[in-house]
PDB file with one MODEL, atoms N, CA, C and O in Angstrom:
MODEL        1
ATOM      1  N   UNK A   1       0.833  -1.177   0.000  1.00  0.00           N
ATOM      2  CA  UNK A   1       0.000   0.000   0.000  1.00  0.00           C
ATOM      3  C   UNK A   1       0.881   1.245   0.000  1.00  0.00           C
ATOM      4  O   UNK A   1       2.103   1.216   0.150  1.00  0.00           O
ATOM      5  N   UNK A   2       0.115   2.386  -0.190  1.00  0.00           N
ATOM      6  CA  UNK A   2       1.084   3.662   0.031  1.00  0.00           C
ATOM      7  C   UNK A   2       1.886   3.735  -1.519  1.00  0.00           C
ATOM      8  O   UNK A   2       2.769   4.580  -1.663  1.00  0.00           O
ATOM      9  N   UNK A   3       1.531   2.812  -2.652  1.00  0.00           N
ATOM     10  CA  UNK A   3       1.954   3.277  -3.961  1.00  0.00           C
ATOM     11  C   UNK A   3       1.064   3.516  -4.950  1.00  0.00           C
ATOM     12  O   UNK A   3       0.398   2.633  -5.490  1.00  0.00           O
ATOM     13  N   UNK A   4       1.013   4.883  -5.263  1.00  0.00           N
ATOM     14  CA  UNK A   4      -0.041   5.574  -5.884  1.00  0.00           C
ATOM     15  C   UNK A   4       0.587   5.360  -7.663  1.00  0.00           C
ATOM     16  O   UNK A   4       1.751   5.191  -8.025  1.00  0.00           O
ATOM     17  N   UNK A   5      -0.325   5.423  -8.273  1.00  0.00           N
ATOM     18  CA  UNK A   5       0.324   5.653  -9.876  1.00  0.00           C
ATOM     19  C   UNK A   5       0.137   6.775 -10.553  1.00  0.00           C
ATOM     20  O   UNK A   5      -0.628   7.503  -9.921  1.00  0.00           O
ATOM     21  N   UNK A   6       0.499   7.266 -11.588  1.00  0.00           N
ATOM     22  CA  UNK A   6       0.420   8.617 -11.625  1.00  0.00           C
ATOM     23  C   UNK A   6      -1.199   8.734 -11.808  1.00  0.00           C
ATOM     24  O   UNK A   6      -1.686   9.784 -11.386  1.00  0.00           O
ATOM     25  N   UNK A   7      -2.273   7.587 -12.505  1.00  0.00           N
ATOM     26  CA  UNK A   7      -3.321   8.000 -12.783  1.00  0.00           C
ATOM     27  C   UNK A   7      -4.845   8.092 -11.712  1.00  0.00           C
ATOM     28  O   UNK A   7      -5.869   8.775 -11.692  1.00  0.00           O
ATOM     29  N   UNK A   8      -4.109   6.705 -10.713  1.00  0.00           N
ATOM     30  CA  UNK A   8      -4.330   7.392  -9.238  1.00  0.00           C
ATOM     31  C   UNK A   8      -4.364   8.738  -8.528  1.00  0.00           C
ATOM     32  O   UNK A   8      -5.169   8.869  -7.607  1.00  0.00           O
ATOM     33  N   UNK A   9      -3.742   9.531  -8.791  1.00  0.00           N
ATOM     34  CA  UNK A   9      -3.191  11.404  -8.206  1.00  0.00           C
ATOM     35  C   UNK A   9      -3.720  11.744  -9.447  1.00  0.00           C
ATOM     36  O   UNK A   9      -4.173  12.882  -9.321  1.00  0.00           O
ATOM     37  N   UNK A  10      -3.860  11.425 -10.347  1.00  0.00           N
ATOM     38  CA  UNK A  10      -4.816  12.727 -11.336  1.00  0.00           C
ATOM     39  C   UNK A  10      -6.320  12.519 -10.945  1.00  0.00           C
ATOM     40  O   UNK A  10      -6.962  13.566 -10.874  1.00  0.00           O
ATOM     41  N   UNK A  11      -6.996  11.362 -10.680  1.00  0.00           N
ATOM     42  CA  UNK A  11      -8.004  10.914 -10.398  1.00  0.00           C
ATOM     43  C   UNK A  11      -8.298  11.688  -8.523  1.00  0.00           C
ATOM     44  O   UNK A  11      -9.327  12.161  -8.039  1.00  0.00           O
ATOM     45  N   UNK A  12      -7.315  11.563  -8.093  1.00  0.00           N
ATOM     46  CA  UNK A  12      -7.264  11.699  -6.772  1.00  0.00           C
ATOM     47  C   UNK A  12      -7.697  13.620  -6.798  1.00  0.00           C
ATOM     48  O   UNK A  12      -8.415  14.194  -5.979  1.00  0.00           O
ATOM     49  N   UNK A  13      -7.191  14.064  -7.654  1.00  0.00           N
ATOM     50  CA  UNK A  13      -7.333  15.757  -7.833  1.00  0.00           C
ATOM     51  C   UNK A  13      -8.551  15.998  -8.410  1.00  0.00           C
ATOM     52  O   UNK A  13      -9.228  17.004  -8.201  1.00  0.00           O
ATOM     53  N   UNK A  14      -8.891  14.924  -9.267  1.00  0.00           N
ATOM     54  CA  UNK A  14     -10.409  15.928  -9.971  1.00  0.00           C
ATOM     55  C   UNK A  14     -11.592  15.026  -9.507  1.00  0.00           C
ATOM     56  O   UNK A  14     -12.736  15.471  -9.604  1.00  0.00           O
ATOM     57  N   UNK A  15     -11.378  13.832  -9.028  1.00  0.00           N
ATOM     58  CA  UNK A  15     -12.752  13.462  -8.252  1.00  0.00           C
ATOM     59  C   UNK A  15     -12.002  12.297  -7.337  1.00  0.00           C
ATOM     60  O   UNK A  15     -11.687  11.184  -7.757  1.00  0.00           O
ATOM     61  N   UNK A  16     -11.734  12.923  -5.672  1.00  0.00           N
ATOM     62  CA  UNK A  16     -11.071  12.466  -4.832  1.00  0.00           C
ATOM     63  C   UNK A  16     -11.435  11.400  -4.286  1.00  0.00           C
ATOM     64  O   UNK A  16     -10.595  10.855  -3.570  1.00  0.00           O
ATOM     65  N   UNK A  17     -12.989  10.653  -4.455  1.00  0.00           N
ATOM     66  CA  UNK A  17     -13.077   9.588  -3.784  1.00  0.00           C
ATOM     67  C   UNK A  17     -12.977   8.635  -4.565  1.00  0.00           C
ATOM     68  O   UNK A  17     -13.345   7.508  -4.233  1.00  0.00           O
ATOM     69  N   UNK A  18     -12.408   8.931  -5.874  1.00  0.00           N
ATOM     70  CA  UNK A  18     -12.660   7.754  -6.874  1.00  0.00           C
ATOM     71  C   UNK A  18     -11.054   7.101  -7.203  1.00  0.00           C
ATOM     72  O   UNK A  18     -10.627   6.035  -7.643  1.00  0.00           O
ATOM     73  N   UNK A  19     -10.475   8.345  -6.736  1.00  0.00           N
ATOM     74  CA  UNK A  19      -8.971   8.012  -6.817  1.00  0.00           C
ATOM     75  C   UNK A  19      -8.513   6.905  -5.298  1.00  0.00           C
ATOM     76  O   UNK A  19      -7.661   6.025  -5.424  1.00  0.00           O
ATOM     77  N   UNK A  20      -9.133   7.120  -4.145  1.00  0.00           N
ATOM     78  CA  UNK A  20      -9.119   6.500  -3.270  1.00  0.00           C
ATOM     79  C   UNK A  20      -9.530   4.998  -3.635  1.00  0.00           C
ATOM     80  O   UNK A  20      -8.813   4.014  -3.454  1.00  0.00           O
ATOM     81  N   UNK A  21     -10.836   5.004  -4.190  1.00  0.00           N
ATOM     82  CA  UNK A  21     -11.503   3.843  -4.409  1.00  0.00           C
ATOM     83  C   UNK A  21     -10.967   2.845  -5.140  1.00  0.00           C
ATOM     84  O   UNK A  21     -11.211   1.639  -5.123  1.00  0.00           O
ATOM     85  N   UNK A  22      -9.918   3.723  -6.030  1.00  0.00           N
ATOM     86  CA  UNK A  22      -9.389   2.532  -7.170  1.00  0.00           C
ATOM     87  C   UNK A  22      -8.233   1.877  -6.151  1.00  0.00           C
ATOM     88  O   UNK A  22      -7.737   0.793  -6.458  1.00  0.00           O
ATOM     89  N   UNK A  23      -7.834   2.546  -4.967  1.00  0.00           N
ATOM     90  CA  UNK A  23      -6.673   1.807  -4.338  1.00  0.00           C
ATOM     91  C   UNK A  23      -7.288   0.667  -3.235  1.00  0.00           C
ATOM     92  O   UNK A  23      -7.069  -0.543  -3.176  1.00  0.00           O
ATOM     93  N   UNK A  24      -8.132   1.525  -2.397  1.00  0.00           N
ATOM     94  CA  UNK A  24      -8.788   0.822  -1.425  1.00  0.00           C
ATOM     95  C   UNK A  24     -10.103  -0.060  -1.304  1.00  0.00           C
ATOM     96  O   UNK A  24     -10.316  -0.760  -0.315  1.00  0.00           O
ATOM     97  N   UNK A  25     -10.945   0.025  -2.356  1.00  0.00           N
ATOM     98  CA  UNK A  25     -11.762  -0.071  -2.732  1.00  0.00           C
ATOM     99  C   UNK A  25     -13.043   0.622  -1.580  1.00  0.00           C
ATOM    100  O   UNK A  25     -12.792   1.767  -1.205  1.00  0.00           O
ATOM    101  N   UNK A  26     -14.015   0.150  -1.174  1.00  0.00           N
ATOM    102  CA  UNK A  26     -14.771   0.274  -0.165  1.00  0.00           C
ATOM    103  C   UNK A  26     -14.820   0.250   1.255  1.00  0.00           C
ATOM    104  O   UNK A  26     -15.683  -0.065   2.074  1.00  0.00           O
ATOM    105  N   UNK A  27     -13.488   0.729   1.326  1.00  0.00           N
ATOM    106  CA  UNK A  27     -12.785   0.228   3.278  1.00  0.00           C
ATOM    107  C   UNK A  27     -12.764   1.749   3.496  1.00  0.00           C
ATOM    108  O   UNK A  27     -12.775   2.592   2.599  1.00  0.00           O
ATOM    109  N   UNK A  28     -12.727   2.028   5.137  1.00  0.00           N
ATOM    110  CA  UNK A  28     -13.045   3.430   5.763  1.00  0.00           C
ATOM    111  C   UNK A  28     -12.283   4.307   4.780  1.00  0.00           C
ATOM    112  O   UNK A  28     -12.813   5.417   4.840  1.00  0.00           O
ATOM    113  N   UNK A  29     -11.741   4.315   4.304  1.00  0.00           N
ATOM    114  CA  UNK A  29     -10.335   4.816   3.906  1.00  0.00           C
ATOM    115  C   UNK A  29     -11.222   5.884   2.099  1.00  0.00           C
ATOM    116  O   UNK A  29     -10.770   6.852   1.487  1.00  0.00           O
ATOM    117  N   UNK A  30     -12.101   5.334   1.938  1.00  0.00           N
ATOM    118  CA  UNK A  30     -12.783   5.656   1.126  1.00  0.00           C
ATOM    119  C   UNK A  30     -14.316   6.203   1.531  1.00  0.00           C
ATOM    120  O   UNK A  30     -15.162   6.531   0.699  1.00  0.00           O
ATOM    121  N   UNK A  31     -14.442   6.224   2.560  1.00  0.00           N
ATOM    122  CA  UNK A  31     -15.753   6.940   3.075  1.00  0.00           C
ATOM    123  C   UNK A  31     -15.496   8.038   4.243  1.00  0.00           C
ATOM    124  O   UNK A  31     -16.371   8.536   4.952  1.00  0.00           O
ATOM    125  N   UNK A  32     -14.180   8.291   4.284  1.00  0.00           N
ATOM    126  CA  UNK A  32     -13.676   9.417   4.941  1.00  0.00           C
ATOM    127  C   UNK A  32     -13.628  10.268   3.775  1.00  0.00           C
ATOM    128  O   UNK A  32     -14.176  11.369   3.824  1.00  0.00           O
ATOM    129  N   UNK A  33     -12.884   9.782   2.469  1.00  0.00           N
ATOM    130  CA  UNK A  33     -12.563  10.722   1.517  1.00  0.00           C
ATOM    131  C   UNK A  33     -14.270  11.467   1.072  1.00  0.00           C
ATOM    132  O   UNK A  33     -14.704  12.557   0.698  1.00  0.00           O
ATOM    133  N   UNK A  34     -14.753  10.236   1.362  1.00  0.00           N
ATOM    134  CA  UNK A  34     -16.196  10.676   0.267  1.00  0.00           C
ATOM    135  C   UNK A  34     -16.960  11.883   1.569  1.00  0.00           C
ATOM    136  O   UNK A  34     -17.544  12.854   1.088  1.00  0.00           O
ATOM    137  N   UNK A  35     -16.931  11.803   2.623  1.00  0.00           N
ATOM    138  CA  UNK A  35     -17.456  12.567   3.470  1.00  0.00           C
ATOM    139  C   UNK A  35     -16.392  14.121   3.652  1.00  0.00           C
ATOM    140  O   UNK A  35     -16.698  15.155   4.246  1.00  0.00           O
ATOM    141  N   UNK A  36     -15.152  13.812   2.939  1.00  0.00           N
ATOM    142  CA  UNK A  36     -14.579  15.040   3.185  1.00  0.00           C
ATOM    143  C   UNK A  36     -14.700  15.720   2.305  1.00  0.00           C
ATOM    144  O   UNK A  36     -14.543  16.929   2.475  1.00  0.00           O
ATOM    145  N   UNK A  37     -14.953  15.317   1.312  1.00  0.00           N
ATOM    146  CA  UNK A  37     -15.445  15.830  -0.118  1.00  0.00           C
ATOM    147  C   UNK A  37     -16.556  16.133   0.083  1.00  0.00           C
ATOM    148  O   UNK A  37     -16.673  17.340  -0.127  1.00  0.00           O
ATOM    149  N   UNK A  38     -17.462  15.689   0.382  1.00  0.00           N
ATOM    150  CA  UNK A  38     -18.795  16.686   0.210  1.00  0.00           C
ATOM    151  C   UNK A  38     -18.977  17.659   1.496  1.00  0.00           C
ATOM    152  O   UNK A  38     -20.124  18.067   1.681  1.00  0.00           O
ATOM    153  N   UNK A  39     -18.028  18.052   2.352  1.00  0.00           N
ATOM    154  CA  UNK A  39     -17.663  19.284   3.150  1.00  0.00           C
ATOM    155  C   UNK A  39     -17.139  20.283   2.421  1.00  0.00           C
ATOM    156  O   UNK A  39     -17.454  21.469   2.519  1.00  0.00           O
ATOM    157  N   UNK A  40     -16.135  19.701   1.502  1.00  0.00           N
ATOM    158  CA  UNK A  40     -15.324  21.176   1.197  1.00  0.00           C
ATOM    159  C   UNK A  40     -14.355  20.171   0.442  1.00  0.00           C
ATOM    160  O   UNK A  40     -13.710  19.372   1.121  1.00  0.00           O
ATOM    161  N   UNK A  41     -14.213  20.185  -1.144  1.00  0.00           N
ATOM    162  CA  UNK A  41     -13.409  19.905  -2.183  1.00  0.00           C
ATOM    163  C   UNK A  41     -12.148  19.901  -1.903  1.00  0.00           C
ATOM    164  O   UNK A  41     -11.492  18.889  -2.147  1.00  0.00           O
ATOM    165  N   UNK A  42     -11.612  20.920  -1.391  1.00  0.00           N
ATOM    166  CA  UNK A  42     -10.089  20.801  -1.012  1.00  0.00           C
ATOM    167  C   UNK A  42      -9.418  19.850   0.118  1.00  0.00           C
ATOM    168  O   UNK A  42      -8.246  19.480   0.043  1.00  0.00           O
ATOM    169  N   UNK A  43     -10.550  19.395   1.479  1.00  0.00           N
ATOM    170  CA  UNK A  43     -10.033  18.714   2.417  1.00  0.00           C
ATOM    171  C   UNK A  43     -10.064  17.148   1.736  1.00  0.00           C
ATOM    172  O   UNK A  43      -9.405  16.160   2.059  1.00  0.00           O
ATOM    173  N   UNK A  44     -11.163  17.325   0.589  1.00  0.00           N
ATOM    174  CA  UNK A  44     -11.422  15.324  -0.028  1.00  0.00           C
ATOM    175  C   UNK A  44     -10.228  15.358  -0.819  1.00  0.00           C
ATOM    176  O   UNK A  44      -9.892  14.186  -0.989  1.00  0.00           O
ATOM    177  N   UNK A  45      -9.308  16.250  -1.467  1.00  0.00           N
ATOM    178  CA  UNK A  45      -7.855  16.608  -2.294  1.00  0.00           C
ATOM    179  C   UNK A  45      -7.183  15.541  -1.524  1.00  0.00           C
ATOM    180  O   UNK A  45      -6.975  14.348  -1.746  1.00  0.00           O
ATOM    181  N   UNK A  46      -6.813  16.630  -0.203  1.00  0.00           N
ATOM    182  CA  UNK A  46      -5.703  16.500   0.469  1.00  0.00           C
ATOM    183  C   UNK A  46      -5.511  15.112   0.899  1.00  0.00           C
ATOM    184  O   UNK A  46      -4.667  14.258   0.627  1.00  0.00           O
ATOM    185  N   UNK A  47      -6.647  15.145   1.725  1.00  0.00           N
ATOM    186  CA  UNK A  47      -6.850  13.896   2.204  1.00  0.00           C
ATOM    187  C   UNK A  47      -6.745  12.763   1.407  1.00  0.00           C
ATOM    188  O   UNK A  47      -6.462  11.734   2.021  1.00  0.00           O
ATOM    189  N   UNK A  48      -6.921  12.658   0.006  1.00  0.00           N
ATOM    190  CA  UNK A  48      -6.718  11.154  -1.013  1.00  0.00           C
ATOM    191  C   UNK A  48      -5.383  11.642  -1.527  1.00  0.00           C
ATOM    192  O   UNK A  48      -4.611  10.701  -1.712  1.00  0.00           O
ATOM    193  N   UNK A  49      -4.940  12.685  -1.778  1.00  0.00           N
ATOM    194  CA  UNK A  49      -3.332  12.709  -1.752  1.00  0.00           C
ATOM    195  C   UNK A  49      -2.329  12.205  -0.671  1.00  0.00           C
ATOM    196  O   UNK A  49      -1.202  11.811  -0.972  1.00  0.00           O
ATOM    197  N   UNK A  50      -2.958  12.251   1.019  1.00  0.00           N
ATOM    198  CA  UNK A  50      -2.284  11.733   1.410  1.00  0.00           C
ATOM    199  C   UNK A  50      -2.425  10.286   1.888  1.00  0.00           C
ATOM    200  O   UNK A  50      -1.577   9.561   2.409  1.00  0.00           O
ATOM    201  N   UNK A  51      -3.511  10.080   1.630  1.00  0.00           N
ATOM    202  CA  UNK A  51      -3.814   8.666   1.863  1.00  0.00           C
ATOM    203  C   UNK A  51      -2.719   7.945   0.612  1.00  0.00           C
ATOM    204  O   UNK A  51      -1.790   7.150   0.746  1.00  0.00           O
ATOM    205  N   UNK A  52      -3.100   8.388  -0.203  1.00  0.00           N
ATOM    206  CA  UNK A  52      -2.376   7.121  -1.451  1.00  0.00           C
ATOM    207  C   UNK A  52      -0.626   7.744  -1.483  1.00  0.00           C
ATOM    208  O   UNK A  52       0.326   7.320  -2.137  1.00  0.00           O
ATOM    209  N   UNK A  53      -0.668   8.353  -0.961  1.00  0.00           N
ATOM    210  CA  UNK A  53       1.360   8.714  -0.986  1.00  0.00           C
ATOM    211  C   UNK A  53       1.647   7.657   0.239  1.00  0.00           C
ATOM    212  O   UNK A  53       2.441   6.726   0.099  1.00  0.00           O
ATOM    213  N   UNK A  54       0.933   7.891   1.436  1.00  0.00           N
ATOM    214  CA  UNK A  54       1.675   7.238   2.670  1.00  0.00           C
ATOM    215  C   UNK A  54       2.173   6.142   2.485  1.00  0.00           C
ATOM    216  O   UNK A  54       2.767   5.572   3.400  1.00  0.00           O
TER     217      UNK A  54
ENDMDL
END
């Protein structure tokens, strides 16, 4: 885990829970992103950028 591909992080920037989803599939890890995203676009970013780098 923790290896993103580049099309992972483009996915991860323009619709953040989908970039998550392709790594994790349906585990918390993807329903944090999806709940941070529909707060505020930039925290569902960050957050699937740093999920898939770690």
């Amino acid at each position: 885990m923790g290896r993103a591909t580049f099309l992972e992080i483009v996915l991860a920037i323009l619709l953040p829970p989908l970039g998550v989803f392709l790594q994790y599939e349906c585990r918390e890890e993807f329903w944090i992103c999806l709940v941070l995203t529909l707060f505020g676009y930039l925290p569902g970013i960050i957050y699937a950028i740093y999920i898939l780098t770690k």
